[in-house]
N, C-alpha and C positions, 0 to 999 in steps of 0.2 A: 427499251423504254420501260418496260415491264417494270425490270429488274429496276433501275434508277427509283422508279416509284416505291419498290418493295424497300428497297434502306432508306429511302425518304419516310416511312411512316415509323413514329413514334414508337407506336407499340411493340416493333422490334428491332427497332436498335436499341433501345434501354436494354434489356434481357439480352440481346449480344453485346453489350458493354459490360454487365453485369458480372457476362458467364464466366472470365478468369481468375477474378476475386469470389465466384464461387465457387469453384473448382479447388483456389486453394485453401478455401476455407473447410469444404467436405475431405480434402486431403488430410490437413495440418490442425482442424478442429475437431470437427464432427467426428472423423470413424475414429481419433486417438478417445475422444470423450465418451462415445459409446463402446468402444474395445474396454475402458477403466471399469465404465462400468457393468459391463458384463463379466468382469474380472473379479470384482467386488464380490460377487454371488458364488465366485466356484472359489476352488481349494486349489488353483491353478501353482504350481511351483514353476522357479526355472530349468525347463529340459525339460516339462511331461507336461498336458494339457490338463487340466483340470476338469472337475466334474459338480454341478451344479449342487451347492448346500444351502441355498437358500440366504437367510438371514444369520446364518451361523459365524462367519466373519465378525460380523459386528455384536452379536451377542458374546462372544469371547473379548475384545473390543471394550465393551461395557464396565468386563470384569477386570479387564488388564490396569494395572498401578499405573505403567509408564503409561498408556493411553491418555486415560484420565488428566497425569500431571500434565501429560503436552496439550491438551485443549485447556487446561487451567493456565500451561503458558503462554500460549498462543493467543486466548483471551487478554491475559493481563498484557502482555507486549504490545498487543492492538490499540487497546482501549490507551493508556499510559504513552506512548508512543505518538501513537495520534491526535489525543487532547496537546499535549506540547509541543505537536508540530506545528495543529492549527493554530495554537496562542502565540506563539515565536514567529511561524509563517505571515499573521496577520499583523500582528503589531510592525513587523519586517517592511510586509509592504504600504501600510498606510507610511510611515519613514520615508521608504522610495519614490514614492507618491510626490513628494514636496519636490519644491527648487533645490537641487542640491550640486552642487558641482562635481562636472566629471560623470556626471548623473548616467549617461548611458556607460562608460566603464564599470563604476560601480554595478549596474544591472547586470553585467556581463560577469563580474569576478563572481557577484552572488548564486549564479546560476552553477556554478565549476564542481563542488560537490557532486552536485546530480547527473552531471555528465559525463563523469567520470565512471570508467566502470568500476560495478559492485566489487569484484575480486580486488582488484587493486585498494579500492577505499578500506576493505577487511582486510587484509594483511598492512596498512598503514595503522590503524584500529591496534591488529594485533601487534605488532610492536608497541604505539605509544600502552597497552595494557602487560606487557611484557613482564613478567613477577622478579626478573634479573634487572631489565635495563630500561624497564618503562622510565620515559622523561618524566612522566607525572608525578611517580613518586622520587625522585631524584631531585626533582624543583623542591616539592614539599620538606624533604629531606635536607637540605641546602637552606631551607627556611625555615629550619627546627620546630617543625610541628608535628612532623611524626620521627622516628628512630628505626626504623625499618621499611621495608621495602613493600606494597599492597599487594597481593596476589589477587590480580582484579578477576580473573578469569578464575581462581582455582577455588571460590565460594559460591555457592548458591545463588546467593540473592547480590552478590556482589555482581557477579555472572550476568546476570540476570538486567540487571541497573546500567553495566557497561554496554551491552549489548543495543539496549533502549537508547542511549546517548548514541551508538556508532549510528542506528536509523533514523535519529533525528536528525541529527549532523546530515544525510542523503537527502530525508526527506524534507525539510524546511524550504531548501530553494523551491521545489518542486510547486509546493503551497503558497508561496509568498509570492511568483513570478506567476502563475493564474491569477490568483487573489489580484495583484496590481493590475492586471488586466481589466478586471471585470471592474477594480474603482473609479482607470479609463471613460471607463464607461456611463459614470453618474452625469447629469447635467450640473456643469457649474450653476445656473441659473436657481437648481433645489437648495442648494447651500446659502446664496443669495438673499432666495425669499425666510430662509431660516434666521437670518443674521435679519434681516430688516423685522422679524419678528421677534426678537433679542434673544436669540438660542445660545448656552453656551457652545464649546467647542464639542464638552462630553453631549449635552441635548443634540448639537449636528450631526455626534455618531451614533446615537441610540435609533436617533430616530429617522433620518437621512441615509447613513453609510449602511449601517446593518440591515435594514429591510429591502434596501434595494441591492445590497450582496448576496441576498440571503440564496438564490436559486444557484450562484458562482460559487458560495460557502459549501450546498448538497450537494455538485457535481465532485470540485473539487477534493471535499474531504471521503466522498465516496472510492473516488482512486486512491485516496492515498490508504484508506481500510483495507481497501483487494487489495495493494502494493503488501501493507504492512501483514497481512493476516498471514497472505500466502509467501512471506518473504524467504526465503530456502537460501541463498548464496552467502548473504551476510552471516547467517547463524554457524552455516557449512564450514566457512575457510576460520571463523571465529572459535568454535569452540566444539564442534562436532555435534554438538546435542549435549555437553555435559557443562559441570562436573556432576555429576549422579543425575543424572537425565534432566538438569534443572533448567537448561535454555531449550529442549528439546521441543520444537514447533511441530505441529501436525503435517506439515511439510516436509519438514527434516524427519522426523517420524516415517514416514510412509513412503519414502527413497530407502532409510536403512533399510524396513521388515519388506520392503519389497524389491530391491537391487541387490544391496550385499548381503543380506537375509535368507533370499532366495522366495521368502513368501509374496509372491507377485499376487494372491486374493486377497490377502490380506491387506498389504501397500494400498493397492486398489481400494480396500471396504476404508480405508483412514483417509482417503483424496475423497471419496464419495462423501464421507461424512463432513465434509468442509463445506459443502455446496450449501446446503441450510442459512450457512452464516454470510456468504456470497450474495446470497438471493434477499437477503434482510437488506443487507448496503445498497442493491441496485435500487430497494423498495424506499428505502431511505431516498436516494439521489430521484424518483419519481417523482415521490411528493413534492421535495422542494421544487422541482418545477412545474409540478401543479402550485406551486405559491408564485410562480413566477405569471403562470397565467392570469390569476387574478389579482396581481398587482400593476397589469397590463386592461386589466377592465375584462380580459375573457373569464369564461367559466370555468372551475376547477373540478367540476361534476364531469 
């Protein structure tokens, strides 16, 4: 009878429910995330342990070219990436939004990008960018606008541009099928009182659809910034980090100098230094729903 009473109370079944999702979250989060970053601080190589240097990782780090350029691309791939997923993503799903026939098929084909895995979407990627047999320029070429072939992957900023298209192309479903969700979610009756106040259509989205997205817009574009910051697969089967380290992410970065490199402190001190930019996005996705509280009548203090 005891016992019956003992898993009747509240306060510990929660924490025996709790304990396998923590278990593998100390397994598969915590001790890989505190192992990084104790790694980050020593001179650790593959095959010999390493011995504590302090800050010396990232002050070499500091000075390195290719360092630098990869959070200069990392940066710009985010920022550029992002802004066009969320203007594609959102205009996508207000679209979806209406009566449209076949309305849940089309929901479903829309979503097939993202579901797809990453390897396969970058090797479909790398052929259509292909500098011999891309279709792209084969079309273009068939329609006398260009006279040769683009070597989309083997320039820089070309590089760079294709790359940005292949995680749009993933990340748009992503944004547009949340985003529809949450316009689900407005009350027909706000749009109502809009129109009987003679709002146009652009007046019902400034002032209706947007503020009351706004907390759906911070969650959402917040995952799609950690997706896009920390993106490693797409760049990897893409283009390895080149040509002359021009696509090389923080991510791809810090697998090279710390897997095939052999410098496993180093790898480490480039994964560490990403967390800064991590922690700005969650801070970003907070706020916005401290705007959600106060567009609810709660406090945002």
């Amino acid at each position: 009878m005891s016992l019956s009473r003992f898993f009747d109370n509240r306060n510990v079944l929660g924490p025996l429910f709790m304990l396998p999702a923590a278990a593998l979250l100390i397994v598969f989060l915590t001790y890989p995330l505190g192992l990084g970053t104790w790694l980050g601080f020593t001179d650790a190589k593959i095959g010999r342990t390493g011995q504590w240097v302090g800050l010396e990782n990232f002050e070499y780090l500091f000075g390195d070219s290719v360092a630098r350029l990869s959070l200069f691309n990392t940066l710009f791939y985010t920022a550029v990436a992002s802004t066009i997923k969320f203007g594609l993503g959102l205009w996508l799903a207000l679209l979806l939004n209406r009566e449209l026939p076949f309305k849940s098929f089309v929901r479903a084909v829309v979503l097939l990008p993202f579901i797809v895995p990453t390897a396969l979407s970058a090797i479909a990627f790398w052929w259509i960018y292909d500098a011999q047999f891309s279709v792209v320029s084969w079309v273009l070429v068939k329609m006398g606008l260009i006279d040769t072939y683009i070597n989309f992957l083997g320039e820089p900023w070309l590089a760079r541009i294709s790359t940005i298209i292949a995680n749009v192309w993933r990340g748009v479903p992503f944004v547009a099928i949340t985003l529809l969700a949450g316009l689900q979610t407005i009350s027909p009756s706000l749009y109502e009182a809009a129109s009987l106040d003679g709002a146009s259509e652009w007046q019902k989205f400034w002032y209706v659809t947007l503020p009351m997205l706004t907390p759906i817009i911070a969650v959402v574009m917040t995952f799609s910034v950690l997706f896009t910051f920390t993106d490693f697969q797409l760049i990897y089967v893409l283009t390895r980090g080149g040509p002359l380290n021009a696509t090389h992410l923080m991510a791809t970065l810090a697998f090279q100098r710390g897997i095939p490199g052999g410098a496993l402190g180093e790898g480490a001190a480039i994964a560490i230094a990403m967390v800064p930019f991590l922690l700005a996005a969650i801070l970003f996705s907070y706020f916005g729903l401290q705007r959600r509280a106060w567009q609810q009548g709660g406090s945002d203090k």
